[in-house]
VOGU-576127 format. One record per residue (C-alpha): residue in one letter; x, y, z. Coordinates in steps of 0.5 Angstrom, whole numbers, padded with zeros to 4 digits, always signed. Each point is the difference from the previous one (the first is absolute). Layout:
AXYZ ...
***
This chain:
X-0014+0051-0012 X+0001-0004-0007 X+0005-0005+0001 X+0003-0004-0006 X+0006-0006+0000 X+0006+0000-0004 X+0003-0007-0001 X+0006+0000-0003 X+0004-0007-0002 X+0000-0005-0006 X-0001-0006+0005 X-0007+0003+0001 X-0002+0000-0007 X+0003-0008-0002 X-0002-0003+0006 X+0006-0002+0004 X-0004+0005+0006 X-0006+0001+0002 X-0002+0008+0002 X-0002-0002+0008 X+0003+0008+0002 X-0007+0003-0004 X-0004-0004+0005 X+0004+0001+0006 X+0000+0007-0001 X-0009+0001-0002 X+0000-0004+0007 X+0004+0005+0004 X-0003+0006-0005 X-0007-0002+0003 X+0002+0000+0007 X+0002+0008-0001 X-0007+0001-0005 X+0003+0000-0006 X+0000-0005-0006 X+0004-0001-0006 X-0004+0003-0007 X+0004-0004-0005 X+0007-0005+0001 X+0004+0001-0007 X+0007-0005-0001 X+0006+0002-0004 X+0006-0003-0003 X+0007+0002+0001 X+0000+0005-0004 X+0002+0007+0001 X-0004+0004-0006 X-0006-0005+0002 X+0001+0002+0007 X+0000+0007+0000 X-0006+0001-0005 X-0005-0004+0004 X+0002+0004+0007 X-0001+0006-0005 X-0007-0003-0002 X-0002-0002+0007 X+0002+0008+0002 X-0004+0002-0005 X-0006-0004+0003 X-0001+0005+0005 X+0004-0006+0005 X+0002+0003+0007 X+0003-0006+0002 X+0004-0006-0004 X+0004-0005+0004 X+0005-0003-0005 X+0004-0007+0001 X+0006-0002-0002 X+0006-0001-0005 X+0004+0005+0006 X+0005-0005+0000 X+0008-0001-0001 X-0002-0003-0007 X+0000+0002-0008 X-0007-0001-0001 X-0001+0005+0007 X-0002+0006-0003 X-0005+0004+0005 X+0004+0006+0002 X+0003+0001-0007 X-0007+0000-0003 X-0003+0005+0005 X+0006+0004-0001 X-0002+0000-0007 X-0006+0001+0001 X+0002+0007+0004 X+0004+0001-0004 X+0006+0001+0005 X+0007-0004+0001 X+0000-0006+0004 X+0005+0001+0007 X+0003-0004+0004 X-0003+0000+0008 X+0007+0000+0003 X-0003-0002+0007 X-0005-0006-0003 X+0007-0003-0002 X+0003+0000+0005 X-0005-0004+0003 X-0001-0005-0006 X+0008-0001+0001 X-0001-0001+0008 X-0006-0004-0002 X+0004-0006-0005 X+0007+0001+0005 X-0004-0001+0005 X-0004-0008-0003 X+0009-0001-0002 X-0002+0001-0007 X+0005+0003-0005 X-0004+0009-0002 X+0000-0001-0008 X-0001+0007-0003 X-0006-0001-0003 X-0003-0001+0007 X+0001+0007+0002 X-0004+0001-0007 X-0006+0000+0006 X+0002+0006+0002 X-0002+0004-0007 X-0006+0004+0000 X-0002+0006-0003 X+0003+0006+0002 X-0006+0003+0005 X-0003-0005+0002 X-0001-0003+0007 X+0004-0006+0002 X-0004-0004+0003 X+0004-0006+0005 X-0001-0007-0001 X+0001-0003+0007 X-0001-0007-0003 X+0005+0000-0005 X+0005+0003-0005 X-0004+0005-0005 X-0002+0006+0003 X-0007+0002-0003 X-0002+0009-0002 X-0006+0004-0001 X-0001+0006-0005 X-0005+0003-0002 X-0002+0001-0008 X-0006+0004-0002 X-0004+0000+0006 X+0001-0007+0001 X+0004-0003+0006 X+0004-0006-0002 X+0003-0005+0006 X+0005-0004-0004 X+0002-0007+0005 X+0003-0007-0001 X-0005-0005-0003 X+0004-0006+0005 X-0007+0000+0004 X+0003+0000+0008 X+0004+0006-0003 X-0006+0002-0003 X-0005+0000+0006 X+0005+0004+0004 X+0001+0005-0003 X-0007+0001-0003 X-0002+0000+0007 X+0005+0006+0002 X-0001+0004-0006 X-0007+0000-0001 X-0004-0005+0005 X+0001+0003+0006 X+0000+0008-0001 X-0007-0001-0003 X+0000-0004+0007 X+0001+0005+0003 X-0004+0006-0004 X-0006-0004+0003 X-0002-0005-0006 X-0001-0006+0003 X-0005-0003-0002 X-0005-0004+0005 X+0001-0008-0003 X-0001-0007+0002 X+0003-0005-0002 X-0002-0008+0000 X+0004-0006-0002 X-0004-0007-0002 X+0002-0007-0002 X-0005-0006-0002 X-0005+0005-0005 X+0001+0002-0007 X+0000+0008-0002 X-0008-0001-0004 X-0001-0004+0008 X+0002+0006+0003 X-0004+0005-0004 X-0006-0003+0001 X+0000+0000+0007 X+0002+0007+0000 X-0004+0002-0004 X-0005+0004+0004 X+0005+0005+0003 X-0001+0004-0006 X-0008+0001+0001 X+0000-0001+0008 X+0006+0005+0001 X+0001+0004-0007 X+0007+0005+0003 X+0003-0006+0000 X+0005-0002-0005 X+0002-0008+0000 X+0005-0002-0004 X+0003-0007-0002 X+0006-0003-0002 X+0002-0007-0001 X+0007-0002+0002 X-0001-0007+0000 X-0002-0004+0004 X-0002+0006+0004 X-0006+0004-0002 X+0002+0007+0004 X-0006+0005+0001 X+0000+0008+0001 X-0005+0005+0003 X+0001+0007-0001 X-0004+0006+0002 X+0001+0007+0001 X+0001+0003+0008 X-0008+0001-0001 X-0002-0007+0000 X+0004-0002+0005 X-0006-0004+0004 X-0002-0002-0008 X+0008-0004-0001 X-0001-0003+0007 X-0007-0003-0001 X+0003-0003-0007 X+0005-0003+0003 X-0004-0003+0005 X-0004-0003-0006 X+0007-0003-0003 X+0002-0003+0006 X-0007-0004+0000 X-0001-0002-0007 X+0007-0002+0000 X+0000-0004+0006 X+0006-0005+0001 X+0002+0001-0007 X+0003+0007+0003 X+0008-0001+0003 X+0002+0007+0000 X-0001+0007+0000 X+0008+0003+0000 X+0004-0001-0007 X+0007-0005+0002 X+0000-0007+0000 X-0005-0005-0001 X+0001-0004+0006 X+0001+0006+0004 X-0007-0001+0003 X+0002-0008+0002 X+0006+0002+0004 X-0003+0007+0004 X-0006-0006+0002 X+0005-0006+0001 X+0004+0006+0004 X-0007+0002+0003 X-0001-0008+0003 X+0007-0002+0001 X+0000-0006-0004 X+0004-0002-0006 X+0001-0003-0007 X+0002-0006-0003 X+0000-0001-0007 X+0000-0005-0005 X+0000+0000-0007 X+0001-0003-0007 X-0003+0002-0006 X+0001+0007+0003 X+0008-0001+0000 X+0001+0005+0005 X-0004+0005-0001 X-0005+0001+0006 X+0006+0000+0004 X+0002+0006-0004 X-0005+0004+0000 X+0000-0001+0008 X+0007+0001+0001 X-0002+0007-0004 X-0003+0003+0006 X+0005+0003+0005 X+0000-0003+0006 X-0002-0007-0003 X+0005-0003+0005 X-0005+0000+0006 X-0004-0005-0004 X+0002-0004-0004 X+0004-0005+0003 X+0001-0004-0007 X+0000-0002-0007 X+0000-0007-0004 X+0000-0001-0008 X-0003-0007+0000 X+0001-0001-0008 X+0000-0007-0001 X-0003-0006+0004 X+0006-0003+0004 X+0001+0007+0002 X-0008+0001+0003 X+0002-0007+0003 X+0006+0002+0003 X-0001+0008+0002 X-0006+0000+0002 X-0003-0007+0002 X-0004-0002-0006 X-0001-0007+0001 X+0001-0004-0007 X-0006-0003+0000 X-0004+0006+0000 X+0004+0003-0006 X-0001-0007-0004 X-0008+0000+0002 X-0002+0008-0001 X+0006+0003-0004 X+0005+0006+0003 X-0006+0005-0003 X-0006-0002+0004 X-0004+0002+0007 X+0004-0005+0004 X+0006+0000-0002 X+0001+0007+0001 X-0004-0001+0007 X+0006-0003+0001 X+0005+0005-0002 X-0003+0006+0004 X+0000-0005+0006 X+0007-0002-0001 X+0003+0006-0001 X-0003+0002+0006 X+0003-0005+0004 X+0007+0002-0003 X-0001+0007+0001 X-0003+0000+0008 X-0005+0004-0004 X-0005+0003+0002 X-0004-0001-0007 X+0001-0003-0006 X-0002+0000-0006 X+0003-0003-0006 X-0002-0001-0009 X+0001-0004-0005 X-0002+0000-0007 X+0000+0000-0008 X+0002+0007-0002 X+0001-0003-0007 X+0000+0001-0006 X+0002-0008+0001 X-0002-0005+0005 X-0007+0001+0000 X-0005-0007-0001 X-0008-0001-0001 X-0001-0001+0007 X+0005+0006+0002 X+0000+0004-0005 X+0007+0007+0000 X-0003+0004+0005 X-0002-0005+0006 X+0003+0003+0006 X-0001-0002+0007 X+0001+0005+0006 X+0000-0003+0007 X+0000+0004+0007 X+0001-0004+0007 X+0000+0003+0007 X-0002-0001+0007 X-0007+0003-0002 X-0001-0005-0007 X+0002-0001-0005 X-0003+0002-0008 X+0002-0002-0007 X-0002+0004-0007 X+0000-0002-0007 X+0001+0004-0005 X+0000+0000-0008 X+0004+0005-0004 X+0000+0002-0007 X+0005+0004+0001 X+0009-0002-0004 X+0004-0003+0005 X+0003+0007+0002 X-0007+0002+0002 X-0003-0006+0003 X+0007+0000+0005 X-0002+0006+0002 X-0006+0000+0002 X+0001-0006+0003 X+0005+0002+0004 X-0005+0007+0002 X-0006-0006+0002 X+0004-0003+0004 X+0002+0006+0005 X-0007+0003-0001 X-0003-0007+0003 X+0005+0001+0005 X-0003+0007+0002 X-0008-0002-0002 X+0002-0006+0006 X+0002+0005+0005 X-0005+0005+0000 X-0006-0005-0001 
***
């Protein structure tokens, strides 16, 4: 198949939204063994809309997934470009708005004409329903191309891109044969070396890289034929990233935490400052966290690591609150508080202020304490502040792990 994008919305062209759908949809794509040959992104124009669906067609496309402007608004002109495009009427799906109706009643909201617009499509195309939110999607064929038409809201997006393409592709038997491996603590060109002797040793696998910071992920994909081929790479992968390795499912970072506190029947306790929050979150992302973590403290200022987490005065002023010994403290206290298992705590200059000669923006301390020891890590950062926050907040929760498993 050739497969193309039709990115529809001025938001994508000035930059208020990023097109994270495309991507989504290459990796869904890949798993049924197909691959998008060209992504084009529209504005909100009816004319400009259907004259791109008239040249895609014309390239001998057999299928183009276009996203977005089906909504209740002036500027969402999808259906009346395709109509255009067709040379039919738009028509009114009374069943489809019906349903918009119940769906807004339902939320207490007061139905607006302009939301059974949502309805409209053009005359002959199929509906497709959008089980996820108001604006139902269609599909026509134009010139020997299949045009599939969803919202571009992503959660609308990928539920109804997997009904409507994904899983009939699914089932016709296209699945791909694939692994995916999920690391932290390397960057991509690290990667990349250490896997590069899959392309010689085991040539029908195809690798794969994608950086999503800070997580580096790696994909192996082979042909049914080759299936011993996928296995022996992965198995090479495996080593070569060693500790580095936290996941091989897509879903949360801290999900591989969670399943090995779960495993081992112990829970956690966090304490963080420079982080404000955030490993907490990125555990608490994971469904059924509850089971292991007991507690959470953001220990931001001095007086507050004295009285939340038992920092003694004295180590403060003699180290300062960015220090091996100070955050030692932290991860103990926030474990005694807890009743915890494990604690692990951070603390550190995220910038762009604060930084010294001594401890320059980016020193970060991390420390983990249970029955089996305890370690601490420094890290030095280069990233802004949003960046330095995060991936201090994923070298916590992966100290954790690596302490677990060693």
């Amino acid at each position: 198949m050739r497969v193309e994008v039709l990115a529809i919305g001025d938001e994508l062209l000035d930059g208020r939204v990023a097109d994270t759908n495309t991507l989504r949809l290459a990796e869904a794509l890949g798993a049924v063994g197909q691959k998008i040959i060209r992504r084009t992104t529209v504005t909100d124009d009816r004319g400009v809309i259907s004259e791109e669906a008239k040249a895609i067609a014309g390239r001998d496309t057999t299928l183009c997934v276009v996203s977005g402007g089906l909504g209740p608004t002036t500027d969402d002109v999808t259906s009346e470009a395709f109509a255009d495009l067709l040379e039919v009427s738009l028509e009114r799906d009374e069943e489809q708005a019906r349903v918009i109706e119940e769906r807004i009643t339902s939320l207490g909201r007061e139905l607006t004409p302009n939301q059974l617009k949502q309805a409209d499509r053009p005359e002959g195309a199929r509906v497709l329903p959008n089980n996820k939110g108001t604006a139902p999607g269609f599909e026509v064929v134009y010139g020997g191309c299949r045009f599939v038409a969803v919202p571009g809201v992503p959660r609308e997006f990928d539920a109804m891109i997997e009904a409507a393409v994904v899983a009939p592709l699914r089932e016709a038997g296209g699945e791909t044969p694939r692994v995916l491996l999920r690391s932290f603590g390397l960057v991509e060109a690290q990667v990349d070396k250490r896997l590069l002797p899959i392309k010689t040793r085991w040539p029908a696998v195809r690798v794969g890289y994608r950086a999503h910071f800070p997580e580096i992920h790696v994909s192996l994909k082979a042909g049914e034929d080759h299936l011993e081929d996928l296995n022996a790479a992965e198995g090479f992968c495996r080593e070569e990233l060693g500790v580095h390795l936290f996941s091989d499912t897509s879903g949360p970072f801290a999900a591989s935490l969670v399943a090995l506190l779960k495993e081992r029947g112990e829970t956690l306790a966090i304490a963080e400052s420079c982080t404000g929050g955030l490993m907490a979150s990125l555990l608490t992302d994971v469904s059924g966290s509850s089971a292991v973590f007991e507690m959470g403290v953001v220990a931001y200022s001095n007086r507050c690591k004295e009285l939340h987490l038992e920092v003694c005065s004295e180590l403060l002023a003699s180290h300062g609150a960015v220090s091996e010994a100070v955050v030692l403290e932290m991860a103990r206290g926030v474990r005694r508080r807890g009743g915890a298992a494990v604690g692990v705590a951070v603390s550190g200059i995220a910038g762009p202020t604060g930084g010294t000669e001594e401890k320059p923006v980016g020193t970060v301390w991390l420390a983990v304490v249970s029955d089996q020891g305890e370690k601490t890590r420094r890290l030095s950062l280069p990233f802004e502040r949003d960046r330095n926050k995060m991936i201090s907040a994923y070298a916590g929760l992966d100290l954790v792990r690596r302490h677990l498993i060693r």
